[in-house]
PDB file of N, H, CA, C and O in Angstrom:
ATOM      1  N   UNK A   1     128.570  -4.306  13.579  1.00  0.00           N
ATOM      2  CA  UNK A   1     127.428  -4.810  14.316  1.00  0.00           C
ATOM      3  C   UNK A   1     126.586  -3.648  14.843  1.00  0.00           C
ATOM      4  O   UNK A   1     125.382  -3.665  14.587  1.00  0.00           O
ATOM      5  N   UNK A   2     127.142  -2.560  15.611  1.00  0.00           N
ATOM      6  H   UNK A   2     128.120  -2.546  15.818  1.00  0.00           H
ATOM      7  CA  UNK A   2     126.700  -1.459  15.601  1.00  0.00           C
ATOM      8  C   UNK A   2     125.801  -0.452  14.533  1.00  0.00           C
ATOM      9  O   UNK A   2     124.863   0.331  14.685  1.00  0.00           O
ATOM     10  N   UNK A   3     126.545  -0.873  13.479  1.00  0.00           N
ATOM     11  H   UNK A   3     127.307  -1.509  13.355  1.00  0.00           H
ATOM     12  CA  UNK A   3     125.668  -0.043  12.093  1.00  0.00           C
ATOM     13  C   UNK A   3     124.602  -0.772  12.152  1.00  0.00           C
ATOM     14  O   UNK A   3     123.650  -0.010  12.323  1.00  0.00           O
ATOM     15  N   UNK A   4     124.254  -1.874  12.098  1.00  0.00           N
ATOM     16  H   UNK A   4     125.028  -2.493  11.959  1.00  0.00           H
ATOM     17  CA  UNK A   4     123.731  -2.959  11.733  1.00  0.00           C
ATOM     18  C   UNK A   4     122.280  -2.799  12.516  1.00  0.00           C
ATOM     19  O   UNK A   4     121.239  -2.639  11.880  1.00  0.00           O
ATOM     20  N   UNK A   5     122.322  -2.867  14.124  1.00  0.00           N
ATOM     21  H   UNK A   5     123.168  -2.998  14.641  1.00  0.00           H
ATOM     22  CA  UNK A   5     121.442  -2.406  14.892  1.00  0.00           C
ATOM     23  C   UNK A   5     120.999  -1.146  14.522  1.00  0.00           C
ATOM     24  O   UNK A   5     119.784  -1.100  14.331  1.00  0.00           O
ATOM     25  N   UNK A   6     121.648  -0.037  14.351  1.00  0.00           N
ATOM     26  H   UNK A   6     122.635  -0.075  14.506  1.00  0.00           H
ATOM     27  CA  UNK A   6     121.379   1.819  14.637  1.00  0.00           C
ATOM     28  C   UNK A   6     119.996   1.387  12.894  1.00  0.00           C
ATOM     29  O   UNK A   6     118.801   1.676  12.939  1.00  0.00           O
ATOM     30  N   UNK A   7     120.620   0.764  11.761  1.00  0.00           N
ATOM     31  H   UNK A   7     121.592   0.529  11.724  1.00  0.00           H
ATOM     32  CA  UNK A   7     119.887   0.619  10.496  1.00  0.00           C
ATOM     33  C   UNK A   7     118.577   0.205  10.937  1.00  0.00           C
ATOM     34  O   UNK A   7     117.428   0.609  10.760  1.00  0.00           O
ATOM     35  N   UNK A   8     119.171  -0.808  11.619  1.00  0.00           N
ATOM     36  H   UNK A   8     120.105  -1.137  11.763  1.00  0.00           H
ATOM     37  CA  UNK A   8     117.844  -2.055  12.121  1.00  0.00           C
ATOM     38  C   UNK A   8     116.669  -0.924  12.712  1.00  0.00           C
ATOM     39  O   UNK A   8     115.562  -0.798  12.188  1.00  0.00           O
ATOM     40  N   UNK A   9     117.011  -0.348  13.581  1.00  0.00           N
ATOM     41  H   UNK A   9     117.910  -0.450  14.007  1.00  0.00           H
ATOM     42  CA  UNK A   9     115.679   0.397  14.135  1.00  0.00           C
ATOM     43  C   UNK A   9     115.141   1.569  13.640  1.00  0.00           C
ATOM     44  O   UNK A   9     113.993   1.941  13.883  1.00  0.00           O
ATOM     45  N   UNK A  10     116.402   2.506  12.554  1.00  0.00           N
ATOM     46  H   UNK A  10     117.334   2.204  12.357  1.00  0.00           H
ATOM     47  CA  UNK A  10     116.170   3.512  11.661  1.00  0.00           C
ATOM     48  C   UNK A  10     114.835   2.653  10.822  1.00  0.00           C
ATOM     49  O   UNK A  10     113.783   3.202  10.496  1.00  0.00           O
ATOM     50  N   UNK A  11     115.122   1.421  10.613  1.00  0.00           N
ATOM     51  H   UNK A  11     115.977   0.975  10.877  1.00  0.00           H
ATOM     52  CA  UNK A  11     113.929   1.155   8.748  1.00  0.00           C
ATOM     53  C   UNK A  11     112.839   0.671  10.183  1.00  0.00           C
ATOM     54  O   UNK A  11     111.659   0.657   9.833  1.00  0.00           O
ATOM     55  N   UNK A  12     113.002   0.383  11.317  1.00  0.00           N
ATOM     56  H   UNK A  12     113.961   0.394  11.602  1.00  0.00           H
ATOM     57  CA  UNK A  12     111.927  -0.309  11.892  1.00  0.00           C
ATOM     58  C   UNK A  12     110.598   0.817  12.376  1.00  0.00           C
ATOM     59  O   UNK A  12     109.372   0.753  12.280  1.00  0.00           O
ATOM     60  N   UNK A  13     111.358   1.625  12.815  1.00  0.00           N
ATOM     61  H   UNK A  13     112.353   1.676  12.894  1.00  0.00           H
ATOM     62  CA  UNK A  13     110.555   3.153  12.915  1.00  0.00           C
ATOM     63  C   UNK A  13     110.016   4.067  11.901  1.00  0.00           C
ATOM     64  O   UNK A  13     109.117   4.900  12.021  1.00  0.00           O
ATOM     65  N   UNK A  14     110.823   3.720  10.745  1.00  0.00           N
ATOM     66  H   UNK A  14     111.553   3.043  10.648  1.00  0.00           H
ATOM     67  CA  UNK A  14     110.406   4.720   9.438  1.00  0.00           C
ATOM     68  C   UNK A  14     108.941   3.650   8.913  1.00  0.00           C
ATOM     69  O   UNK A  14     107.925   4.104   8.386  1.00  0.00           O
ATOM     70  N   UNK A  15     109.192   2.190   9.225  1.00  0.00           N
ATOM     71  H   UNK A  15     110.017   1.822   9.653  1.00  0.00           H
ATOM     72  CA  UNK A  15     107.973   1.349   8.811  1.00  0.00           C
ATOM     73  C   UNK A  15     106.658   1.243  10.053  1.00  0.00           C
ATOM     74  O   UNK A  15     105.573   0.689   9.878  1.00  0.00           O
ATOM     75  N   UNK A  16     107.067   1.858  11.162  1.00  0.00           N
ATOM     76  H   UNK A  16     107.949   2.308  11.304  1.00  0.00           H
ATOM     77  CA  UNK A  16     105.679   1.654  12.289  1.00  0.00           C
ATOM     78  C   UNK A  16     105.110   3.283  12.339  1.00  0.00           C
ATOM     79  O   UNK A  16     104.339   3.706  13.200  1.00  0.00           O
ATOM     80  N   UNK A  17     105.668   4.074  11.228  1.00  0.00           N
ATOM     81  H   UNK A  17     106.295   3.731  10.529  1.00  0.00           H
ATOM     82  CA  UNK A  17     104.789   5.326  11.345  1.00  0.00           C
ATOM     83  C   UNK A  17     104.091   5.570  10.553  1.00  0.00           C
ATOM     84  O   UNK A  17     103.699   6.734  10.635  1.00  0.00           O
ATOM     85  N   UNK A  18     103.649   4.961   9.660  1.00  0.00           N
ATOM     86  H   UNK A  18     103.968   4.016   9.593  1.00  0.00           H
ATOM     87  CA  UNK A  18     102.121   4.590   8.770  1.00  0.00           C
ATOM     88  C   UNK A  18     101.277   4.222   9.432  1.00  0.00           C
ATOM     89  O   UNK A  18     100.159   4.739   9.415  1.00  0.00           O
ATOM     90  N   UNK A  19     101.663   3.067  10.310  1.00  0.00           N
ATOM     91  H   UNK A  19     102.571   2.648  10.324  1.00  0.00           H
ATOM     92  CA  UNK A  19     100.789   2.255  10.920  1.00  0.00           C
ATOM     93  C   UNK A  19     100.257   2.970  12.266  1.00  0.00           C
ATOM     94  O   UNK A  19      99.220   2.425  12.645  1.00  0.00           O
ATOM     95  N   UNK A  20     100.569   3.776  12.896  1.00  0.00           N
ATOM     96  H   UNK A  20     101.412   4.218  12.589  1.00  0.00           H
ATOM     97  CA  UNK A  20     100.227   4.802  13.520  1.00  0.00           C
ATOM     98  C   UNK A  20      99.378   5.945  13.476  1.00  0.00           C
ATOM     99  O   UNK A  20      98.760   6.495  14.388  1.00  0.00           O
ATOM    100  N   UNK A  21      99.466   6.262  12.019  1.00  0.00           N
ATOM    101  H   UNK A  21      99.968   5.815  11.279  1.00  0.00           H
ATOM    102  CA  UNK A  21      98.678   7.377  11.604  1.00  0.00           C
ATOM    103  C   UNK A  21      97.115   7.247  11.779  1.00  0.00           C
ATOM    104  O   UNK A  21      96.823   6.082  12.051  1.00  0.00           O
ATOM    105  N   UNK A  22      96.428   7.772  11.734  1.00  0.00           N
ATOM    106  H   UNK A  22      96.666   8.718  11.513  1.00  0.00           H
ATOM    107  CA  UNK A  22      95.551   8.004  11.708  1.00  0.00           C
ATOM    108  C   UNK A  22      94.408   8.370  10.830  1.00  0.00           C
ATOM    109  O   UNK A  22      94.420   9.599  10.882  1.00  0.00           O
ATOM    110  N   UNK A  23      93.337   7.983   9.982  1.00  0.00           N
ATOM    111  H   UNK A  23      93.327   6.984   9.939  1.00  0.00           H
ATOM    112  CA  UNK A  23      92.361   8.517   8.452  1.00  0.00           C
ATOM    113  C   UNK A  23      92.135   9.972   9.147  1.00  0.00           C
ATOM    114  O   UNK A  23      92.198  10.174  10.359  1.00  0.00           O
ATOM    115  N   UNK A  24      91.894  10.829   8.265  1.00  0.00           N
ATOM    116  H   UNK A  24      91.843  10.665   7.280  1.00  0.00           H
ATOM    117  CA  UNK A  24      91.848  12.189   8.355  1.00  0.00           C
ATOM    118  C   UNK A  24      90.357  11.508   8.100  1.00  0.00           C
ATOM    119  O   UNK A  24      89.959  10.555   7.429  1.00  0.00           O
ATOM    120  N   UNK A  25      89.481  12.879   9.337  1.00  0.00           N
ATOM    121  H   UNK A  25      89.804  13.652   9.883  1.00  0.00           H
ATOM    122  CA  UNK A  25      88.245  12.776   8.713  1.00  0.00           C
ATOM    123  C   UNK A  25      87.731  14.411   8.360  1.00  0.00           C
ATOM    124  O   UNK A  25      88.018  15.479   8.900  1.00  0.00           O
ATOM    125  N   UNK A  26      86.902  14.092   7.279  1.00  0.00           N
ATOM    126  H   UNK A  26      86.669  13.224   6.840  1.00  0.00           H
ATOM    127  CA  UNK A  26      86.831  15.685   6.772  1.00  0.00           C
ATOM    128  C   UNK A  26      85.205  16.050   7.172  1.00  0.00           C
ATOM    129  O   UNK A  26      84.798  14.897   7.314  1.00  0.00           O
ATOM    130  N   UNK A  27      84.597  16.495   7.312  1.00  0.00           N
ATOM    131  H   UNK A  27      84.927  17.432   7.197  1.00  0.00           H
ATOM    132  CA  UNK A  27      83.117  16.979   7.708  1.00  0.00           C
ATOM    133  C   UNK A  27      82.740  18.197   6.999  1.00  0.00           C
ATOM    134  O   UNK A  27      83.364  19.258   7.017  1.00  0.00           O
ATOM    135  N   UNK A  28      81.239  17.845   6.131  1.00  0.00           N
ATOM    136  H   UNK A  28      80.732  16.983   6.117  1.00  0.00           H
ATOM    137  CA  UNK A  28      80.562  18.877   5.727  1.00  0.00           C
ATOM    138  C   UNK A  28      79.806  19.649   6.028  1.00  0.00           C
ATOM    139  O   UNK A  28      78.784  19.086   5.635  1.00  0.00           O
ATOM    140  N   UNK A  29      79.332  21.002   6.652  1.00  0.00           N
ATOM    141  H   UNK A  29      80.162  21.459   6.972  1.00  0.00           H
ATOM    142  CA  UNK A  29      78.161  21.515   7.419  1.00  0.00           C
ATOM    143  C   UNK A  29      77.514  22.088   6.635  1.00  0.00           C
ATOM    144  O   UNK A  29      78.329  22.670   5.919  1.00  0.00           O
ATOM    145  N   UNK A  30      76.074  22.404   6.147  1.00  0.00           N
ATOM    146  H   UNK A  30      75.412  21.931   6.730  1.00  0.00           H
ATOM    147  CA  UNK A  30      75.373  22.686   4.980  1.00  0.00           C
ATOM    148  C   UNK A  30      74.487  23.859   6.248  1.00  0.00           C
ATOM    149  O   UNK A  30      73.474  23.681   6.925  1.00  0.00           O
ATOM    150  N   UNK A  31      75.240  24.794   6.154  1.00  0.00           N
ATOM    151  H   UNK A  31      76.063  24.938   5.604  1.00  0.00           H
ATOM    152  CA  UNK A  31      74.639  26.068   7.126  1.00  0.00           C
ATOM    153  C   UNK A  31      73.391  26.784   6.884  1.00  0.00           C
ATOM    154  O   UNK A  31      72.790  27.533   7.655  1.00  0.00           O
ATOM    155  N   UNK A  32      73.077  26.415   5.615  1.00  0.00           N
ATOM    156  H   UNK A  32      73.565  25.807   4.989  1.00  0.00           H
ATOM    157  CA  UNK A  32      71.764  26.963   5.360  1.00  0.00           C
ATOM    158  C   UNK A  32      70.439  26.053   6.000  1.00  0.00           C
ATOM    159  O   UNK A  32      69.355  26.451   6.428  1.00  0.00           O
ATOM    160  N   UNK A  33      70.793  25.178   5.921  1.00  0.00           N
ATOM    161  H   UNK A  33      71.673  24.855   5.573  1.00  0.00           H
ATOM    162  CA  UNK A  33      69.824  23.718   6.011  1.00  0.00           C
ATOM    163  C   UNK A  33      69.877  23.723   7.592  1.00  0.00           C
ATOM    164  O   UNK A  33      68.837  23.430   8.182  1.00  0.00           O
ATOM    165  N   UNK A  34      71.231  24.095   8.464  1.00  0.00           N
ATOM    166  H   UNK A  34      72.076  24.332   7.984  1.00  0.00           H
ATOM    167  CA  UNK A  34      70.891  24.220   9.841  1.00  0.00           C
ATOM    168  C   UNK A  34      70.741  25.173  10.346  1.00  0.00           C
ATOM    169  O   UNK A  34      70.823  25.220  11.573  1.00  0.00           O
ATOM    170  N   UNK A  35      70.448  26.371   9.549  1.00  0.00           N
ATOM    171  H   UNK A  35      70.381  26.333   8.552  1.00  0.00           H
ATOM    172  CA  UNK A  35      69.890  27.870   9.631  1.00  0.00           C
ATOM    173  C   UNK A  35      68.190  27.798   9.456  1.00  0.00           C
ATOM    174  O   UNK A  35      67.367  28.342  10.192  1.00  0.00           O
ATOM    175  N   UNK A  36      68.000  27.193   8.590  1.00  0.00           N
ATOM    176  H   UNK A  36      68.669  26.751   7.992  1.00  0.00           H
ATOM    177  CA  UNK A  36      66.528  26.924   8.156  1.00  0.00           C
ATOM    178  C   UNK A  36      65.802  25.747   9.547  1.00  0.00           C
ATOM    179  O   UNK A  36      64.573  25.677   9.570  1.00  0.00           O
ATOM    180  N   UNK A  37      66.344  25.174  10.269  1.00  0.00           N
ATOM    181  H   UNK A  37      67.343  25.231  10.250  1.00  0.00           H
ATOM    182  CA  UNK A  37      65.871  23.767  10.464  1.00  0.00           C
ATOM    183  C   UNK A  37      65.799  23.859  12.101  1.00  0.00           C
ATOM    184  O   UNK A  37      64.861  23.491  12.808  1.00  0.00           O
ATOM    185  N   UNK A  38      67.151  24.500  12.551  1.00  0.00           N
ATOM    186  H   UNK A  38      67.913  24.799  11.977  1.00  0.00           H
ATOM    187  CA  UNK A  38      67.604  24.652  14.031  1.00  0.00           C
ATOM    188  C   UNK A  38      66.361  25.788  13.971  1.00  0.00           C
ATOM    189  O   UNK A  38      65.862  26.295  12.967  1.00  0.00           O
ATOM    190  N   UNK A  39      65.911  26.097  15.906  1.00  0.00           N
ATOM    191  H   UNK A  39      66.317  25.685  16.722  1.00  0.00           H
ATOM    192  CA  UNK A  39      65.161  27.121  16.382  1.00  0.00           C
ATOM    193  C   UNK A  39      66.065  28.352  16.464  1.00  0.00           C
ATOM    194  O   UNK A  39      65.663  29.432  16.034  1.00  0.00           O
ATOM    195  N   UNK A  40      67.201  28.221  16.973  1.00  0.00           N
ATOM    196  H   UNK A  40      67.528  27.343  17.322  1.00  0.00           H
ATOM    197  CA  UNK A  40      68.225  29.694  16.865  1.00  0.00           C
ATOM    198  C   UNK A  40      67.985  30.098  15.006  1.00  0.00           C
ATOM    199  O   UNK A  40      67.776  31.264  14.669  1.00  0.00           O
ATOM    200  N   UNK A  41      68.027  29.419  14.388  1.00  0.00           N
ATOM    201  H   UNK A  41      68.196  28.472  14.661  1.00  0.00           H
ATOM    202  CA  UNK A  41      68.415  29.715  13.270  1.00  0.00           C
ATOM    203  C   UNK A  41      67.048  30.233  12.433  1.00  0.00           C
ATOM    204  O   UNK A  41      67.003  30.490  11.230  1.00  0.00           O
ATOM    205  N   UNK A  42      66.305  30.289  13.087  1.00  0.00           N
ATOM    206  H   UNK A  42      66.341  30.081  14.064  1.00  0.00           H
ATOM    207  CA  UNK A  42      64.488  30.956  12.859  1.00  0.00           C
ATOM    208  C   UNK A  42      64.654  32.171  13.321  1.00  0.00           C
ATOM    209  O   UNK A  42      64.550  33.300  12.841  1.00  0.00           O
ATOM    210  N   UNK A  43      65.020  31.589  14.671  1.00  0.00           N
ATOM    211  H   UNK A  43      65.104  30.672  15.061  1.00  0.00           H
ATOM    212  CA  UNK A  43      64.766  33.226  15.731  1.00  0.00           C
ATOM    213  C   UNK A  43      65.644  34.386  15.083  1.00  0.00           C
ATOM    214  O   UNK A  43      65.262  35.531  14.840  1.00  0.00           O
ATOM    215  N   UNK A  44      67.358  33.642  14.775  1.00  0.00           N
ATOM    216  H   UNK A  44      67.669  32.712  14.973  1.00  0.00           H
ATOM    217  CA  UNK A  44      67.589  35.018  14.081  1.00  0.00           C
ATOM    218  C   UNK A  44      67.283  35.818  12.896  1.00  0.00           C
ATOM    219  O   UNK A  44      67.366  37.046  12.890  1.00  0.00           O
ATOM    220  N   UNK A  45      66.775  34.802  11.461  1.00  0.00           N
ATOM    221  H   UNK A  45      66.707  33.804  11.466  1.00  0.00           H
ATOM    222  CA  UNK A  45      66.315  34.976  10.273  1.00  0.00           C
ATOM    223  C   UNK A  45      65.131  36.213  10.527  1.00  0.00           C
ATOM    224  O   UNK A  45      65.057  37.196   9.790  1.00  0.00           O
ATOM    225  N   UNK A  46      64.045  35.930  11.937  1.00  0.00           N
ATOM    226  H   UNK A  46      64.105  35.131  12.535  1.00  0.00           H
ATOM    227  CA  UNK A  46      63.229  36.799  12.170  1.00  0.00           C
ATOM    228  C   UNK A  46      63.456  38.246  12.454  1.00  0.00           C
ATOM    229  O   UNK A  46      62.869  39.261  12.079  1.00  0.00           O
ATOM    230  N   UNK A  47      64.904  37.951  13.542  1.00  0.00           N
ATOM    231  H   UNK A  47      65.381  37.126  13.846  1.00  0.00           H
ATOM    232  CA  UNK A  47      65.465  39.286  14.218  1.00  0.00           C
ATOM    233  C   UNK A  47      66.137  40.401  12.961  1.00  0.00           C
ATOM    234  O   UNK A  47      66.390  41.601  13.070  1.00  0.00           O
ATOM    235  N   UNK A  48      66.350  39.186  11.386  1.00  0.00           N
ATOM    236  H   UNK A  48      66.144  38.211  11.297  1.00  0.00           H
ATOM    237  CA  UNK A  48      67.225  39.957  10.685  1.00  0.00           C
ATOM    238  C   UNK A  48      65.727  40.728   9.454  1.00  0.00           C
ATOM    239  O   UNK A  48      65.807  41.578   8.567  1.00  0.00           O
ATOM    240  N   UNK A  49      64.937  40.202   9.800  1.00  0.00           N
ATOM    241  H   UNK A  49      64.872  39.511  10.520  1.00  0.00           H
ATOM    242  CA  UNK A  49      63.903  40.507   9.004  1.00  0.00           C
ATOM    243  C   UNK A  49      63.406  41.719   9.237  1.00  0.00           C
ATOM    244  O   UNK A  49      63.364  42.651   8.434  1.00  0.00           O
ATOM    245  N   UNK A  50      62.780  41.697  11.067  1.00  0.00           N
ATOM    246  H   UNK A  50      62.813  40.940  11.719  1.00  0.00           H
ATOM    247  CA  UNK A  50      62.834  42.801  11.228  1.00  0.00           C
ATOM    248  C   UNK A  50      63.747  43.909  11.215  1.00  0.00           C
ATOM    249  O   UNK A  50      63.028  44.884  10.994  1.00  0.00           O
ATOM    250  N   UNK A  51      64.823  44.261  11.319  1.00  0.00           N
ATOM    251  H   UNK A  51      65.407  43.469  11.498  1.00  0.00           H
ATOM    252  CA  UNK A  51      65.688  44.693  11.351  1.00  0.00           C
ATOM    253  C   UNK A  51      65.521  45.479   9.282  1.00  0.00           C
ATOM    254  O   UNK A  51      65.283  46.567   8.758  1.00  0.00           O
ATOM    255  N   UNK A  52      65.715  44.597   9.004  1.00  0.00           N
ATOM    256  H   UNK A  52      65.909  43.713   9.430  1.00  0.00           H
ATOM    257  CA  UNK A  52      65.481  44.672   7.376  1.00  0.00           C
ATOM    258  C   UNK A  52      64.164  45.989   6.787  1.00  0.00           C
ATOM    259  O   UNK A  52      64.081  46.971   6.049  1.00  0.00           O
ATOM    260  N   UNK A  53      63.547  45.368   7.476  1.00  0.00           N
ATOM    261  H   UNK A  53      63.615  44.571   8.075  1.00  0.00           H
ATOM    262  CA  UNK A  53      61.663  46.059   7.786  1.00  0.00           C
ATOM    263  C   UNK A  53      62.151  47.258   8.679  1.00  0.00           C
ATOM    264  O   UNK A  53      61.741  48.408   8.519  1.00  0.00           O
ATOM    265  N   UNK A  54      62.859  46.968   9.418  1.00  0.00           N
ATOM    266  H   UNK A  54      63.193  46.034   9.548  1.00  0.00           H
ATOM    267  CA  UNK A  54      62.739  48.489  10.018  1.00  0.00           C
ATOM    268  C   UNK A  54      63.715  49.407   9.376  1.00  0.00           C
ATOM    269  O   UNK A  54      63.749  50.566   9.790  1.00  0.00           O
ATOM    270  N   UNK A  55      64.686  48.963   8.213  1.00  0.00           N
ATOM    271  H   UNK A  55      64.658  48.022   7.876  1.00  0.00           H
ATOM    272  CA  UNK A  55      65.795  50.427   7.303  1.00  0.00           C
ATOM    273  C   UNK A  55      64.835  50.473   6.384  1.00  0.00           C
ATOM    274  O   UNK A  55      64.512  51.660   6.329  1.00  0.00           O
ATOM    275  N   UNK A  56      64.294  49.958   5.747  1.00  0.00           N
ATOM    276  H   UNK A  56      64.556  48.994   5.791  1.00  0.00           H
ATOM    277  CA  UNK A  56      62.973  50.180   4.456  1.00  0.00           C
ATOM    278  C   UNK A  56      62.301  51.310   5.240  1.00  0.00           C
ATOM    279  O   UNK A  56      62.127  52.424   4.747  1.00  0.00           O
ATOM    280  N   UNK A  57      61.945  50.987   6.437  1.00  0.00           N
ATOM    281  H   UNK A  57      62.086  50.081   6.837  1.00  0.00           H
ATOM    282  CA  UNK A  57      60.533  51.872   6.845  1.00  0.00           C
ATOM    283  C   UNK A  57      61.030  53.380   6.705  1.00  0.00           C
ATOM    284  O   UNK A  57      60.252  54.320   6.540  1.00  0.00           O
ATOM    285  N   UNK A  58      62.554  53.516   6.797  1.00  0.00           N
ATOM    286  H   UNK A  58      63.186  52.752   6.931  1.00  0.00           H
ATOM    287  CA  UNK A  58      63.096  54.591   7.093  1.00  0.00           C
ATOM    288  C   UNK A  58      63.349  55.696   5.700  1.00  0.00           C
ATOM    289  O   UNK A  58      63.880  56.794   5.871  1.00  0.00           O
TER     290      UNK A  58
END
């Protein structure tokens, strides 16, 4: 009777941890598009420009 119970809650627990889980969610960030689009992402393109413009000048 003992086995019987200890089984009973071994398969009852191995079956309520699917149901627990959780969908993985995965997320894409397209960094160019929020480099191009965001205002930080201007301001630095500019800072790297100049920067760029100023080893040429050299």
């Amino acid at each position: 009777m003992k086995q019987f119970f200890v089984l009973f809650f071994v398969c009852l627990s191995l079956a309520a941890t699917p149901a627990m889980a959780q969908a993985q969610k995965i997320a894409y960030v397209d960094l160019q598009k929020a480099l191009n689009l965001s205002s930080a992402g201007k301001e630095a393109k500019e800072k790297i420009k100049a920067k760029v413009q100023e080893y040429d000048a050299e």
